[in-house]
C-alpha positions in Angstrom: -12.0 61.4 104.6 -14.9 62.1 106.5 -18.5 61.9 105.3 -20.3 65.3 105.1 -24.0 64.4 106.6 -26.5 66.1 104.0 -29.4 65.6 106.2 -30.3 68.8 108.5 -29.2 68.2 112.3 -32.5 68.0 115.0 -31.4 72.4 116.1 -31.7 73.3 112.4 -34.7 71.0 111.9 -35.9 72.8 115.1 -35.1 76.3 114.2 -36.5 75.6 110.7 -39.8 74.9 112.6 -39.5 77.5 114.6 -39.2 79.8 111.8 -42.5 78.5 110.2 -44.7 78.8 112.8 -44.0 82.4 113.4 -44.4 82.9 109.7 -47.7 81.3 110.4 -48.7 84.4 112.5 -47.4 82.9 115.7 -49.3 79.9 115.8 -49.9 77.0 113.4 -52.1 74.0 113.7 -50.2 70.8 114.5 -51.6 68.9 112.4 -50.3 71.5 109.7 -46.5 71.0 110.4 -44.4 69.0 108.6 -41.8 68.6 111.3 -41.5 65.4 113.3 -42.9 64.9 117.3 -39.3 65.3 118.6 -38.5 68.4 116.9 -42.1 70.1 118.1 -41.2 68.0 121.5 -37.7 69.9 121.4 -39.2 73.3 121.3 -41.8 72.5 123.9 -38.8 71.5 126.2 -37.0 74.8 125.2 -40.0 77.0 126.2 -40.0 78.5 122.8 -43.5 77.3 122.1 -46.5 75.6 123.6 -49.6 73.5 122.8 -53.6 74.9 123.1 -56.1 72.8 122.5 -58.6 75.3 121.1 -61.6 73.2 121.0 -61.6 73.7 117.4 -58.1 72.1 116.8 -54.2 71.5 118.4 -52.2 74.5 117.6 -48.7 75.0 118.8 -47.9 78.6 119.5 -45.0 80.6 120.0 -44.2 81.1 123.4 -44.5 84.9 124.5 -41.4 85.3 126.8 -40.7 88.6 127.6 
């Protein structure tokens, strides 16, 4: 009998994230998310969002694709 895996796969981790930051109005400081570099680096690699360095801070944003 197969093992079930209880831990969440890296598309829901990323969705997950996903879902955060746009609760976060859109954009949400890096250092602020509690998600690991390759699920923020999936994202980035998916165009769904994108890094700003502000000046005052790192934020990653949700990429405005129309």
């Amino acid at each position: 009998m197969p093992r079930k895996n209880s831990h969440p796969t890296s598309q829901d981790s990323s969705s997950l994230c996903l879902q955060y930051i746009k609760r976060c109005g859109g954009s949400a400081r890096l250092s602020s998310i509690h998600f690991s570099i390759a699920v923020i680096q999936t994202l980035i690699n998916n165009n769904l969002v994108k890094i700003t360095n502000t000046g005052a801070g790192i934020y990653v944003e949700v990429n405005d694709v129309a």
